[in-house]
C-alpha positions as CSV (number, residue, x, y, z in Angstrom):
1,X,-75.2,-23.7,15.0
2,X,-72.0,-25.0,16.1
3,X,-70.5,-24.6,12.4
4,X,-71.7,-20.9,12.3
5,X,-70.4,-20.3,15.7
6,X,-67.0,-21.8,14.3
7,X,-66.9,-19.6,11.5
8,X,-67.3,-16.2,13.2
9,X,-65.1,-17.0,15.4
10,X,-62.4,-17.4,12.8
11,X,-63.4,-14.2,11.3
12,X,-63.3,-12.5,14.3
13,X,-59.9,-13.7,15.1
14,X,-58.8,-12.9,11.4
15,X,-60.0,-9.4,11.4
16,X,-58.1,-8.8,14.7
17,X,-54.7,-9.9,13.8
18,X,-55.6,-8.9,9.8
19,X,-55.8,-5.3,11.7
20,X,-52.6,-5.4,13.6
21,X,-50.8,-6.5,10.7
22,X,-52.1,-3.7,8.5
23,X,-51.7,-1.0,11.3
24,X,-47.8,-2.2,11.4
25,X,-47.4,-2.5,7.8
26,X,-47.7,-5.9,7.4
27,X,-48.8,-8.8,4.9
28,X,-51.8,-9.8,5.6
29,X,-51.7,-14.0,4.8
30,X,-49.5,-14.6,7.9
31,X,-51.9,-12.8,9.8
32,X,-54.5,-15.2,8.6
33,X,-51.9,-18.1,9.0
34,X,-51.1,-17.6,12.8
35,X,-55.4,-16.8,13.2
36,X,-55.4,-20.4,12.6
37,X,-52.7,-21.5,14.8
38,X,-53.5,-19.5,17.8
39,X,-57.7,-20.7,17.3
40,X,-57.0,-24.6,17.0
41,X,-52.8,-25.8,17.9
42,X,-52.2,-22.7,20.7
43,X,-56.1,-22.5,22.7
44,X,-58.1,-25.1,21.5
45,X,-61.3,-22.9,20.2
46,X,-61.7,-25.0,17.3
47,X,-61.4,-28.8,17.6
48,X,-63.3,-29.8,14.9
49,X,-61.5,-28.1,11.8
50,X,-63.8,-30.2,9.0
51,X,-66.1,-27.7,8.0
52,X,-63.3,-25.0,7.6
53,X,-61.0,-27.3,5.7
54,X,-64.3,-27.8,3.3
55,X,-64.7,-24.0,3.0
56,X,-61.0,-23.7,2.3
57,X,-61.5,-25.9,-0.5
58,X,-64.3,-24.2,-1.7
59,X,-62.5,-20.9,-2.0
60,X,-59.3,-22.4,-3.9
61,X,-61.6,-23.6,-6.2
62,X,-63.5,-20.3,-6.7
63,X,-59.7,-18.9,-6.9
64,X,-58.6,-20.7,-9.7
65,X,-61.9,-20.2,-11.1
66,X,-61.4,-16.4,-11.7
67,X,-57.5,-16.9,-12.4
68,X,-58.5,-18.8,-15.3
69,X,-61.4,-16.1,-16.0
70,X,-58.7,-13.6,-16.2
71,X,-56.0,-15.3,-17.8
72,X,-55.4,-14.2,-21.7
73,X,-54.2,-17.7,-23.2
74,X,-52.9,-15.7,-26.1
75,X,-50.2,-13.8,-23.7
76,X,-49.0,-16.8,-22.1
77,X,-48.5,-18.7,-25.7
78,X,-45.1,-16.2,-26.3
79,X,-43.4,-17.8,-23.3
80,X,-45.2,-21.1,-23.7
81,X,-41.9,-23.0,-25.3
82,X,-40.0,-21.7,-22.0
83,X,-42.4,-22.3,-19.7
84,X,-43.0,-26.2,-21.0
85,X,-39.4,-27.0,-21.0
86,X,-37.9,-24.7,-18.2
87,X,-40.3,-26.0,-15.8
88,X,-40.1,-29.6,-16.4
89,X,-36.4,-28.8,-15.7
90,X,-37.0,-26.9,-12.5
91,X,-39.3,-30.3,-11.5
92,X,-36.7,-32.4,-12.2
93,X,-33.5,-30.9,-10.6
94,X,-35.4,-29.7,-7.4
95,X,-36.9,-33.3,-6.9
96,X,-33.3,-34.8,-7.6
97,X,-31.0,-32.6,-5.7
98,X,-33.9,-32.7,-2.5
99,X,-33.5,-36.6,-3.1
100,X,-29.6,-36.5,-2.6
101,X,-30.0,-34.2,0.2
102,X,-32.5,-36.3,2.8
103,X,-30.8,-39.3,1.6
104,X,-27.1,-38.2,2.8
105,X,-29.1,-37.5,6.1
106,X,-30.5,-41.4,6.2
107,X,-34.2,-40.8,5.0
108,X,-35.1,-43.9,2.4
109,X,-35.3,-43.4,-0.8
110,X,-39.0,-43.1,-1.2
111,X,-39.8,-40.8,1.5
112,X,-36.9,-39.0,-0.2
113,X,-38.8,-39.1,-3.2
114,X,-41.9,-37.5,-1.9
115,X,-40.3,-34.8,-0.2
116,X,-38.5,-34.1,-3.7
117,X,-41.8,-33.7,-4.9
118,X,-43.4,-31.6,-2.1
119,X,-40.6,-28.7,-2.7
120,X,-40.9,-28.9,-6.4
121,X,-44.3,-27.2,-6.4
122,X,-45.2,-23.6,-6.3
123,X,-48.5,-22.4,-5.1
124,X,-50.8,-21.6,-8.1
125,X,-53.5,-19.7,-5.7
126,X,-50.8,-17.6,-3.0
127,X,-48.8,-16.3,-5.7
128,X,-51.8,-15.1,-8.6
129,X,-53.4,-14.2,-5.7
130,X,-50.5,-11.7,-4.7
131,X,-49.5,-10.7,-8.5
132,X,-53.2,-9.3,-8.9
133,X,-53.1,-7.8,-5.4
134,X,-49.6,-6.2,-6.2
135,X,-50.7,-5.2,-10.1
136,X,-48.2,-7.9,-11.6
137,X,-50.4,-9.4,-13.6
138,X,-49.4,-8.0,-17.0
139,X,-45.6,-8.4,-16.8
140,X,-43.4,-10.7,-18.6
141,X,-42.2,-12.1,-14.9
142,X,-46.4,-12.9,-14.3
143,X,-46.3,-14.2,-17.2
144,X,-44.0,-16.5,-17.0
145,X,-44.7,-17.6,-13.4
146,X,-48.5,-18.7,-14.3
147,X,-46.7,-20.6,-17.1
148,X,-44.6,-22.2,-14.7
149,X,-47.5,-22.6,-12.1
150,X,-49.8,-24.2,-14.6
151,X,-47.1,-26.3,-15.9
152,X,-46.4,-27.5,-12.0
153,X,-49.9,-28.2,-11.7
154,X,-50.1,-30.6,-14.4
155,X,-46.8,-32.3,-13.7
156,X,-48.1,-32.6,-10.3
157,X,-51.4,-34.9,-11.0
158,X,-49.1,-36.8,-12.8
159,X,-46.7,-37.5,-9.8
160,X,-49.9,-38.0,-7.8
161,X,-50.9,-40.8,-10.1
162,X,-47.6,-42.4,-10.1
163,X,-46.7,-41.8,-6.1
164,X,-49.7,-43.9,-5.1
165,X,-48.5,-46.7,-7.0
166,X,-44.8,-46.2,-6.3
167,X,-43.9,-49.6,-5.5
168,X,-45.4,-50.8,-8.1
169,X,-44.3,-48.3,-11.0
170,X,-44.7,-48.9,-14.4
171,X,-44.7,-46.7,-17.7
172,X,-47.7,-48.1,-19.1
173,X,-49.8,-46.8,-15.6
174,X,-48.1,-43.2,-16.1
175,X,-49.5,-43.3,-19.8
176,X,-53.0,-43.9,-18.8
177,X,-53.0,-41.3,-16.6
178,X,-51.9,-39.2,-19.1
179,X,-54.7,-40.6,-22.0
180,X,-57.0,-39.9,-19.2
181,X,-55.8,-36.4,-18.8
182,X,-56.0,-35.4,-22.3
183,X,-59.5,-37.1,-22.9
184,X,-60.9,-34.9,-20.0
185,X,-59.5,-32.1,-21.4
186,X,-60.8,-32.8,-25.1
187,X,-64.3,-32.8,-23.6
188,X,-63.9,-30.1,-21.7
189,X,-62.7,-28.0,-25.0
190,X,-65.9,-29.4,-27.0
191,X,-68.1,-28.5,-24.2
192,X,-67.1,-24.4,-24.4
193,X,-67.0,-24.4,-27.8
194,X,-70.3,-25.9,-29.1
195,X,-72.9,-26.0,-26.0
196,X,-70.8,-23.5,-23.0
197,X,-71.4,-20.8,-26.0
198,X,-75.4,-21.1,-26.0
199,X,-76.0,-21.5,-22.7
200,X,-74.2,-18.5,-21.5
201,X,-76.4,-16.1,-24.7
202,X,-79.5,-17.1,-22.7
203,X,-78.1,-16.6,-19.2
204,X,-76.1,-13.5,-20.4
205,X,-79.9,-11.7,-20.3
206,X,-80.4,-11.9,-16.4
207,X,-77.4,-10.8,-14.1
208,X,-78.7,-13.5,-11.2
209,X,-79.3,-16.4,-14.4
210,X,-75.4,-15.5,-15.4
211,X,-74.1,-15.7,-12.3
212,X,-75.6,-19.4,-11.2
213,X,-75.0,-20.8,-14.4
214,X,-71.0,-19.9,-14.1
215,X,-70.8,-21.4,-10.6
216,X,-72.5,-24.4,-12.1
217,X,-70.2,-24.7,-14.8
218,X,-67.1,-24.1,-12.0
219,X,-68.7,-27.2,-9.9
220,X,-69.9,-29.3,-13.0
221,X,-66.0,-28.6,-14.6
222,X,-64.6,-29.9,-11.3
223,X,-66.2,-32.9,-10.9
224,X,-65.3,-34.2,-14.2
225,X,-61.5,-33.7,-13.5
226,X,-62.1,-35.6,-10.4
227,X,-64.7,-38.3,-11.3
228,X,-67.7,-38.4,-13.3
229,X,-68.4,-42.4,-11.6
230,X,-71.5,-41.3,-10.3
231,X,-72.6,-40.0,-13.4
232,X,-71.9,-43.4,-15.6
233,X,-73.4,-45.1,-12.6
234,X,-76.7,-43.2,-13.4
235,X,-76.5,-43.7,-16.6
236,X,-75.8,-47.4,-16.0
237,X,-79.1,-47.4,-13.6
238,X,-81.3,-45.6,-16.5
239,X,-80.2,-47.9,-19.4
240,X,-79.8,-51.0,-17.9
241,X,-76.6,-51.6,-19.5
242,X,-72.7,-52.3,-17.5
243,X,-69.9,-50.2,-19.2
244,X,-66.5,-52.2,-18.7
245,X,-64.1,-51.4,-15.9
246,X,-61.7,-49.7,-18.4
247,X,-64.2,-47.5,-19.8
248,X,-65.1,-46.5,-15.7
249,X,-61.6,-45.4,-15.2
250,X,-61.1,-43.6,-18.3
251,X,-64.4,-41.4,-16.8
252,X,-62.2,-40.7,-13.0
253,X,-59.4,-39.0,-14.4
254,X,-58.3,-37.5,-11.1
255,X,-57.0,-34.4,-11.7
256,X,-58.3,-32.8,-9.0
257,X,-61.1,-29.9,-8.3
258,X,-59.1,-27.2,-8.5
259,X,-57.4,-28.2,-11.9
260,X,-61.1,-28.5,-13.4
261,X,-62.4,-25.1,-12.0
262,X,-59.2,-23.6,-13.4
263,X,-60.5,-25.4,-17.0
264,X,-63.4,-23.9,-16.1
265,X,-62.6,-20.4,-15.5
266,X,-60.3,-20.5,-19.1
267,X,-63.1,-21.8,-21.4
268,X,-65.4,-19.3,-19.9
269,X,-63.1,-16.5,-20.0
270,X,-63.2,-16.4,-24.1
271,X,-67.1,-15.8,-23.8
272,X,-68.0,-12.5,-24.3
273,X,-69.8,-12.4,-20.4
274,X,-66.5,-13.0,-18.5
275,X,-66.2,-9.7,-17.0
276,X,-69.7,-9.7,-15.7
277,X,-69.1,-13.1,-14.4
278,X,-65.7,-12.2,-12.4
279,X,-67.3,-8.9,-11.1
280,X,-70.0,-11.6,-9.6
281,X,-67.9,-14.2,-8.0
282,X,-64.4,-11.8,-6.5
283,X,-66.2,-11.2,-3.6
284,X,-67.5,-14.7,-2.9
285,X,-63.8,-15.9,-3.5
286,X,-62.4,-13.4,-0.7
287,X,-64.5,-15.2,1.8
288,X,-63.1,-18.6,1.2
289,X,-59.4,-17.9,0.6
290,X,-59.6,-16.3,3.7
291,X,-60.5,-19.8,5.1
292,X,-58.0,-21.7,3.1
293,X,-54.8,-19.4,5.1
294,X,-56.6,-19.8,8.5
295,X,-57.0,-23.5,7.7
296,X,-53.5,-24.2,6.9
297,X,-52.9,-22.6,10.7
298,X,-55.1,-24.7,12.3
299,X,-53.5,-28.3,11.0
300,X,-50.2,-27.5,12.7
301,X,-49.7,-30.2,15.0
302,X,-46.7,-29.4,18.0
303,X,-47.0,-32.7,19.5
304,X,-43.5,-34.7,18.2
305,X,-42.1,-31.6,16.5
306,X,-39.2,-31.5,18.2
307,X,-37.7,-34.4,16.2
308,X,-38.3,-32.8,13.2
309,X,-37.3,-29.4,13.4
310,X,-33.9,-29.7,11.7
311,X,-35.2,-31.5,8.7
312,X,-37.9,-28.8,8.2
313,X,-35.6,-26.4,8.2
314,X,-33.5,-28.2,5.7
315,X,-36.5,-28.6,3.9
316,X,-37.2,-24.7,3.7
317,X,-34.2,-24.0,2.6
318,X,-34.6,-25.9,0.0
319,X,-37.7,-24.5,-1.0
320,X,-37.0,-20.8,-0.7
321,X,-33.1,-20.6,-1.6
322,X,-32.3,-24.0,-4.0
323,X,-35.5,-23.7,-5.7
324,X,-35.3,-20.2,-6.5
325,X,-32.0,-20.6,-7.6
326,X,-32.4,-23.0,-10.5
327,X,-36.0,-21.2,-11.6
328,X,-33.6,-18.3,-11.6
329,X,-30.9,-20.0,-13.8
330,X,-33.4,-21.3,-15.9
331,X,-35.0,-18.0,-16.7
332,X,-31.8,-16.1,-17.3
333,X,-30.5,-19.4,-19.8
334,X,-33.7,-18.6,-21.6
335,X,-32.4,-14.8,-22.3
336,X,-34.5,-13.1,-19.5
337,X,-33.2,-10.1,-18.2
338,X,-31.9,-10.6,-13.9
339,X,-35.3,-8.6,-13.2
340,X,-37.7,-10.8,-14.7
341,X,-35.5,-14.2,-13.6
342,X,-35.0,-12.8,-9.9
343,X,-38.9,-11.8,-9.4
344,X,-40.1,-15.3,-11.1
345,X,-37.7,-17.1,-9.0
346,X,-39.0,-15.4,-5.7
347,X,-42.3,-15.2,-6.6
348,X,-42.0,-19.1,-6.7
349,X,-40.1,-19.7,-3.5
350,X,-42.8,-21.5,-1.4
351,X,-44.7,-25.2,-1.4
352,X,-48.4,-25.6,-3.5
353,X,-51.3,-26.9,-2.2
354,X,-50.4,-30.4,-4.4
355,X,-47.6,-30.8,-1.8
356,X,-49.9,-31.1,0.9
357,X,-52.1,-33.4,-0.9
358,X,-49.2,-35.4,-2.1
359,X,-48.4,-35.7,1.5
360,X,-51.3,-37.2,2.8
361,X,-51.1,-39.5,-0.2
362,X,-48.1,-40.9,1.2
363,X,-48.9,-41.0,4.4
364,X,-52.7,-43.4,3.4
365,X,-50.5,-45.3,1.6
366,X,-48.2,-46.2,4.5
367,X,-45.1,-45.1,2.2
368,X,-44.6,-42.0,4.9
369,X,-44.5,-41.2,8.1
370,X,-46.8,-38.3,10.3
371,X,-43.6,-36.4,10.7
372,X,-42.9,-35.9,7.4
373,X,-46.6,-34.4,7.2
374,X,-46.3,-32.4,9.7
375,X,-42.5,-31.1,7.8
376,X,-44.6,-30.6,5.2
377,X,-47.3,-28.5,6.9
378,X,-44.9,-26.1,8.6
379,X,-42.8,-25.8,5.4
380,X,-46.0,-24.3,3.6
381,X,-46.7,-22.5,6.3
382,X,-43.5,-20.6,6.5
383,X,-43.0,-20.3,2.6
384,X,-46.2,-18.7,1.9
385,X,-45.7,-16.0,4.9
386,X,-42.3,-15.3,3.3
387,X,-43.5,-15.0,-0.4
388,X,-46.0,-12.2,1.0
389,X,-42.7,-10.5,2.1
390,X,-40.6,-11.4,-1.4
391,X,-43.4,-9.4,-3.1
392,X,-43.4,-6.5,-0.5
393,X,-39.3,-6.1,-0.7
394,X,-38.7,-7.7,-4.5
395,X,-37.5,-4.5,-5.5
396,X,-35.4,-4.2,-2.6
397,X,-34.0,-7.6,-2.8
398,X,-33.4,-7.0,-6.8
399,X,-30.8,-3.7,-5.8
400,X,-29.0,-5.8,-3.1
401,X,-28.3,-8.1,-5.6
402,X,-26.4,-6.0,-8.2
403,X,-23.6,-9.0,-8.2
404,X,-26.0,-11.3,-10.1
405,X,-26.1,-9.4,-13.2
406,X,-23.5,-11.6,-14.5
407,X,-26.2,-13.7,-15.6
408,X,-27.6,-11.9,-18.0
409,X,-24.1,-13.2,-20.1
410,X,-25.5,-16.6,-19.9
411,X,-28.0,-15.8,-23.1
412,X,-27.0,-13.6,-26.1
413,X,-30.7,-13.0,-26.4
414,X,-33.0,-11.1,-25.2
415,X,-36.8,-12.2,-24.5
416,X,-37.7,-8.7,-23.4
417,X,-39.1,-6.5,-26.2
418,X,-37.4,-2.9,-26.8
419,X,-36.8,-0.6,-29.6
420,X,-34.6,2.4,-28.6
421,X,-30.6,3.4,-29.1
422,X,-28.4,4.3,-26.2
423,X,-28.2,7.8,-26.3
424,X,-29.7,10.7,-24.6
425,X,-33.6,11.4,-25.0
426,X,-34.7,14.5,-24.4
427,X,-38.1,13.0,-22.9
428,X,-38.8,9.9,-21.3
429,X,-42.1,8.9,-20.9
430,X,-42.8,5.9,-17.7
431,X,-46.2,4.3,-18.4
432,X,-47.8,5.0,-22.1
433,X,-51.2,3.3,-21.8
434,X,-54.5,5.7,-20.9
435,X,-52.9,9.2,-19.9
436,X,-49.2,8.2,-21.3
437,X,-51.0,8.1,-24.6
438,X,-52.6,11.4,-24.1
439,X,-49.3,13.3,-23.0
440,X,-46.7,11.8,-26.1
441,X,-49.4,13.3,-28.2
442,X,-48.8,16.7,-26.7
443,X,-44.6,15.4,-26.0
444,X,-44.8,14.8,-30.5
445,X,-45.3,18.2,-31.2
446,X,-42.3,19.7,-29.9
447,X,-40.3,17.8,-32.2
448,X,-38.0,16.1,-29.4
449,X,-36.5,12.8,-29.0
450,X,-38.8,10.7,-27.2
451,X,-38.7,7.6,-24.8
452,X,-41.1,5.5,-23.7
453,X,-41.5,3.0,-20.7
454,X,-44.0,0.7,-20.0
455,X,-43.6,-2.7,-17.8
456,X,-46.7,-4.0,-20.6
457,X,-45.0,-6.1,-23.2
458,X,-47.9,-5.8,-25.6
459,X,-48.0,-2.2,-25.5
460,X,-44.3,-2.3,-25.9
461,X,-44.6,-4.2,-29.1
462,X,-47.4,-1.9,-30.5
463,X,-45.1,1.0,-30.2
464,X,-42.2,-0.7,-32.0
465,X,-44.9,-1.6,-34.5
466,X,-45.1,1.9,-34.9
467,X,-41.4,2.4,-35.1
468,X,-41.8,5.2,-32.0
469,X,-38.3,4.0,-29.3
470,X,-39.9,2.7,-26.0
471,X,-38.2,0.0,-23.7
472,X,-40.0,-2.8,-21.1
473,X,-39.7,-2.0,-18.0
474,X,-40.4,-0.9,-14.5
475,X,-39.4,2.3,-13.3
476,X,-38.9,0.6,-9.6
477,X,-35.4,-1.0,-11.9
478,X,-32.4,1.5,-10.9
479,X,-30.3,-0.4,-13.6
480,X,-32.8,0.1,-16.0
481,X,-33.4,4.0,-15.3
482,X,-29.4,4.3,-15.2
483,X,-29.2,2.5,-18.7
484,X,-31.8,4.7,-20.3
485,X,-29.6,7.8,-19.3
486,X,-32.5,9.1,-17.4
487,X,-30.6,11.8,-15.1
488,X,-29.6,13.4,-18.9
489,X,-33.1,13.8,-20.3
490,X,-34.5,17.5,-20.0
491,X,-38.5,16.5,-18.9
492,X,-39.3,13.2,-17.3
493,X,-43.2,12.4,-17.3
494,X,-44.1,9.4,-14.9
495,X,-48.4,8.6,-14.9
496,X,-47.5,5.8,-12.7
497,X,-49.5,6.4,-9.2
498,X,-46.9,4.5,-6.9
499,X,-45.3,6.9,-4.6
500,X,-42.5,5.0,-3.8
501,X,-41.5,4.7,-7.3
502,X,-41.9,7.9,-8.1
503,X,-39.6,9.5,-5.6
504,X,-37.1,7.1,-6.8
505,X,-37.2,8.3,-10.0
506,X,-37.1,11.7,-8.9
507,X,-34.1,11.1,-7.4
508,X,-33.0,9.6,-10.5
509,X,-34.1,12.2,-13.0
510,X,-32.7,15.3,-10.7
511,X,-29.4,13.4,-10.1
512,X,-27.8,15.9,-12.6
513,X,-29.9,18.6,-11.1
514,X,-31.5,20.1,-14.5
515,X,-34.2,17.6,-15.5
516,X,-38.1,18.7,-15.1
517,X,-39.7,15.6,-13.5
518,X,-44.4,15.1,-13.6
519,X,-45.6,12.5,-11.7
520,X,-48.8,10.8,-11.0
521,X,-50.2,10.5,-7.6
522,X,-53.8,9.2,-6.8
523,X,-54.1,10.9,-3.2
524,X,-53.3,14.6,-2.0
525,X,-51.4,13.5,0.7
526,X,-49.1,11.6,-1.8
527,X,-48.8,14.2,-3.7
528,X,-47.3,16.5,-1.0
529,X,-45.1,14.0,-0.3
530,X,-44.1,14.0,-3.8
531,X,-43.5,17.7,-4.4
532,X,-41.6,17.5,-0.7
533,X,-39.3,15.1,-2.8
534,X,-38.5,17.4,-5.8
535,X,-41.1,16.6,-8.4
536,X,-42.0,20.0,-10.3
537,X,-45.4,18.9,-11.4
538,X,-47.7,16.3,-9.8
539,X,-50.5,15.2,-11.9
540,X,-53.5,14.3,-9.9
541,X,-56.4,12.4,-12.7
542,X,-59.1,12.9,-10.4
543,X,-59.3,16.6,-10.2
544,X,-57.6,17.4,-13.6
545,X,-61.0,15.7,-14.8
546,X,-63.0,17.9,-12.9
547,X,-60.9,20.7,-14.1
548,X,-61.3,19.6,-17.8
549,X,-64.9,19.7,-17.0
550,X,-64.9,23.3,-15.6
551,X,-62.8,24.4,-18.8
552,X,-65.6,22.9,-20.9
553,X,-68.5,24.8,-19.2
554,X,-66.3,28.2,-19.6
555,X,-66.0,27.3,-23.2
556,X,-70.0,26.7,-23.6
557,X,-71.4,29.8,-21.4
558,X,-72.5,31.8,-23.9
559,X,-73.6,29.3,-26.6
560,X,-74.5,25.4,-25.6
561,X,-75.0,24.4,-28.9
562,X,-71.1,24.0,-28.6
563,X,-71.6,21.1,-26.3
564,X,-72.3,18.9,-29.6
565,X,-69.4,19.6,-31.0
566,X,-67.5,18.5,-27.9
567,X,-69.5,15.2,-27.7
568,X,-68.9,14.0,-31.4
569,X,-64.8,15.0,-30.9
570,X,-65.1,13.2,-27.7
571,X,-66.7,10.0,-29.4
572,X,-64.2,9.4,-32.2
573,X,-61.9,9.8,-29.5
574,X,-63.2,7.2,-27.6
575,X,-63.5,4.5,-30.6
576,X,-60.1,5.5,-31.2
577,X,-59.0,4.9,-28.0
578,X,-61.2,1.5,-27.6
579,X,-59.4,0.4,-31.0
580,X,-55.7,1.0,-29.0
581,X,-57.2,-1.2,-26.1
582,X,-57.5,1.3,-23.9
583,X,-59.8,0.5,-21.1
584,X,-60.6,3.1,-18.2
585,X,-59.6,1.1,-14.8
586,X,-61.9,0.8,-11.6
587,X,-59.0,2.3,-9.7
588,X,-56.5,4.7,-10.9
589,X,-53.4,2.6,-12.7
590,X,-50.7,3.2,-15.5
């Protein structure tokens, strides 16, 4: 009773402050964050934080989970090479130059070490977690940052396997943690592709069966990253037979839960069942990464933080300004546009989960002290409350910095696919997939010069497959809008439903004061607002589908034999449409 009592109680808590922040236009995840300080540091209503720290866990690991569910493997191999190398780099120079820094202000060298480490790491779950809630998730930046994040991760179980031993270093221990890494892995692959594959056709035939058996494989995937010793143990017990002592550490690899749910989610995403299984587990996942943000509240500890206050704000710097700043002159070496570098350097800008774990490594193994955790507990804190507001004011932050466009010279090429000349177009299409697709179909016909943006690299490379000139992009980029000439094109068509954006480009478009600007909205009162700001058209999908609908029943009142004729044009359309990709969304999007 006591546990339940708990839990409410941080709910209740949560949903209060969760409110305020959204009635003042807040992030929510510092609203969770301070939930946890004010219940356990600041009035004591939680003493014993065991059970939430377990939930917490739970929900990173039904997190990752769905991240790797969601993840196409396929879109992350084009900036795999970047990723691999730029991210070791990042590692490196942020653990090196953190290093110099505490050791010119007298820490010893290993506790310099660790805290190296604990501001090289990102935070897989925060930041997929905000790119889906922001609708970031097919971008070149997203891309590149999950590269980067799942690069981190893997480094990171490395550094935890060589940190324990620090004193006693040695290549030949770094290898086997490696071997055991890779032999995890290996059986991980051979399990989704020869018996994942048939269990999931059988469970695929009941909704309930489908959904048990992909938590199972979540929580069986995990443990075997962690330790399968209990397993050999049993297996030991059954057959009477003592496996050698290399053969029982080859089977605890270590990597960690979340690592293995993350395997998880990634085999199981290329099975024909993965949407049905994500539509199952996104709600249970909510719950617990709600926990996770309260938890990290609650293990603030203010006793003794007075003599650490100017190292963690050292620290934080570090972690949200020198960090950020070698991710973003990696990116822009690479032949990134300042866009893309800028948002996958902010996006970055706060401590993972590993650092924290890392931490309290160092501290069991006497090789630092409780202040340093507690550094490392505020520092996470902080950074993840400040990534929610890099994502909310990114844009923002990308105009203010004009200046750094400079290092876009550092790279003569370009990563970012376009196909278009600099000249004047007389339309310019923002956001070709769905209804885009629809309207350059109608745009064609007048035999005009067309331009297409889309911020979807893969629909970007179908249409210069196609030879038709389109440019990635987002239409939130004023240097982009002003290098495609967009205040000189005649009709500017926008089916993105972001008001913001769209009055921006308004602005743009009418800067000359002759261009004919559509836009999409998803609300009425958005589209008031929009018309308020100059737009001559705003589309609104839901109610031109019901007046599509009316049109149809005008055309078939006097004969509904027509109707068949409809539905067989409206079929082919359909396949046609599936065979683009197309997908209709749950919520109105590009």
């Amino acid at each position: 009773m006591i546990g339940f009592a708990e839990i409410g109680l941080v709910f209740i808590v949560a949903a209060v402050l969760a409110y305020i922040a959204r009635f003042i236009n807040q992030p929510m995840i510092p609203a969770y964050i301070i939930s946890g300080i004010l219940i356990t540091p600041v009035l004591g209503l939680v003493t014993d934080t065991n059970i939430i720290a377990m939930i917490s866990q739970i929900g990173v690991i039904f997190l990752l989970f769905i991240v790797g569910l969601e993840i196409d493997i396929q879109k992350i191999r084009e900036v795999g090479k970047y990723v691999v190398i730029g991210s070791i780099v990042q590692v490196v120079l942020t653990v090196f130059a953190t290093y110099f820094v505490f050791s010119y202000l007298g820490f010893n060298s290993v506790t310099s070490v660790y805290l190296g480490f604990i501001a090289a790491f990102s935070s897989t779950m925060v930041v997929v977690k905000l790119m889906s809630d922001f609708g970031e998730l097919e971008t070149i930046h997203a891309r590149l940052v999950i590269g980067f994040l799942l690069m981190q991760d893997i480094i990171a179980v490395f550094a935890l396997s060589s940190l324990g031993s620090i004193a006693q270093f040695s290549i030949s221990t770094l290898a086997w943690a490696i071997l055991k890494g890779f032999f995890v892995i290996i059986l991980a692959i051979l399990l989704g592709k020869y018996i994942l594959p048939r269990i999931f056709k059988f469970a695929a035939k009941s909704q309930e069966l489908l959904f048990i058996s992909a938590i199972a494989a979540c929580f069986l995937f995990a443990i075997m990253f962690t330790s399968m010793t209990p397993a050999i143990n049993f297996l030991e017990k059954i057959f009477s037979i003592t496996l050698p002592e290399t053969l029982h550490d080859l089977f605890n690899p270590g990597l960690g839960f979340t690592i293995g749910a993350f395997f998880a989610g990634v085999i199981l995403g290329n099975l024909p069942y993965n949407f049905g299984i994500i539509s199952k587990v996104k709600s249970v996942k909510d719950f617990f990464s709600i926990m996770f943000y309260v938890s990290l509240g609650m293990q603030v500890v203010f006793s003794g933080i007075a003599s650490v206050i100017a190292p963690t704000i050292i620290l934080f710097l570090i972690v949200i300004i020198l960090k950020p700043l070698i991710i973003l002159l990696i990116c822009s070496l690479f032949g990134f546009k300042k866009r893309t570098s800028l948002f996958s350097a902010l996006y970055m800008s706060q401590v993972s989960e590993f650092s924290l774990i890392i931490a309290f490594q160092g501290m069991s193994h006497g090789h630092i002290d409780n202040g340093v955790l507690t550094m490392s507990v505020i520092v996470m804190i902080l950074s993840i409350a400040s990534t929610s507001y890099y994502f909310q004011y990114a844009e923002k932050i990308n105009r203010k910095l004009r200046w750094l466009n400079f290092l876009e010279m550092l790279s003569r090429d370009n990563r970012e696919p376009s196909h278009y000349e600099k000249k004047k177009y007389n339309i310019i299409l923002c956001g070709y997939n769905r209804i885009g697709y629809s309207i350059l179909k109608s745009a064609a016909k007048q035999d005009k010069s067309i331009l297409i943006v889309d911020y979807n690299p893969e629909v970007i490379r179908k249409l210069m497959a196609q030879k038709i000139p389109c440019v990635y992009g987002d239409i939130e980029d004023e240097q982009l809008l002003d290098e495609i000439k967009i205040s000189d094109a005649e009709l500017v068509i926008s089916t993105v439903p972001e008001v913001a954006a769209n009055i921006l480009l308004i602005k743009k478009a009418k800067a000359n004061g002759n261009g004919i600007v559509f836009v999409t909205a998803n609300q009425i009162e958005e589209a008031i607002r929009l018309y308020e700001a100059g737009a001559d058209y705003v589309i609104l999908p839901h109610f031109l589908g019901g007046e599509h609908v009316s049109l149809i029943l005008d055309h078939i009142a006097s004969d509904y034999s027509r109707i068949h004729n409809i539905r067989h044009h409206h079929i082919n359309e359909l396949h046609y449409r599936r065979g683009l990709g197309h997908e209709h969304p749950e919520h109105s999007s590009r």
